[in-house]
N, C-alpha and C positions, 0 to 999 in steps of 0.2 A: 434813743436819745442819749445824749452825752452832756454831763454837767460838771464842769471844774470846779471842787471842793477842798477844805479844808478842815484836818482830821479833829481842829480844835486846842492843837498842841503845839501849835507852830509846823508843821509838817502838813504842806500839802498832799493830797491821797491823788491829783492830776485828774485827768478823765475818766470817767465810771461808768460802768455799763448800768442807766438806768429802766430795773424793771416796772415800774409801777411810779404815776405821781396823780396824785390829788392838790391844786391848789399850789401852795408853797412848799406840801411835805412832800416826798419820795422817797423808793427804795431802790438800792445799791445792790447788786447781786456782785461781792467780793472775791468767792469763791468757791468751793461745792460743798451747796448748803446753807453756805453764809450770807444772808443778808441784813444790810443796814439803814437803819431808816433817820433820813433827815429832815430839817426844816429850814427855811430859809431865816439868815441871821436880819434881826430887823436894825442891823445898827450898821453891817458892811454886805458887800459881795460874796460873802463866804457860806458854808453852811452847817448847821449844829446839831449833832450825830444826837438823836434821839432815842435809839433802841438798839440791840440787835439781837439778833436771832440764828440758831446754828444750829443745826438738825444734819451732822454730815451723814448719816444713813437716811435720811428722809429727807430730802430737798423739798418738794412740795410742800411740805409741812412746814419749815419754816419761811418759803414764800409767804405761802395762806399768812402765817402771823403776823409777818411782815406787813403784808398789804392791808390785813385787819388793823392793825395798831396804824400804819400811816393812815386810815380814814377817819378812824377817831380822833387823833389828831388835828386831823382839817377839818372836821366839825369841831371840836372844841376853839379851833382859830378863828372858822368862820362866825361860830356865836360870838365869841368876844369882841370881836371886829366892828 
């Protein structure tokens, strides 16, 4: 899945290779190791870089936290909701 976002800084980041989504959050797998978790912005089109994680000798590792942290996330969204 591919999702056109924005880094939050004026700088689009273009299309992203997304590994994981819950909801309105996901994760970005950037590059080896690196992943970044979003939300969707409730005000535009864009979206608001919520964590990241970088484990470059352990990918999996920072997947897993990646994808842990986007789920709590979309539980804490969806209770407030």
């Amino acid at each position: 899945m591919d999702r056109s976002i924005s880094r939050g800084d004026g700088v689009s980041s273009g299309r992203q290779n997304v590994e994981h989504q819950n909801g309105e959050v996901w994760v970005t797998r950037d590059g080896k190791g690196l992943y970044r978790v979003w939300r969707q912005s409730s005000s535009s089109t864009h979206g608001v870089r919520c964590g990241t994680f970088h484990f470059h000798d352990d990918p999996p590792k920072a997947l897993r936290m990646a994808v842990e942290h986007c789920d709590v996330l979309a539980a804490r969204i969806a209770k407030a909701g």
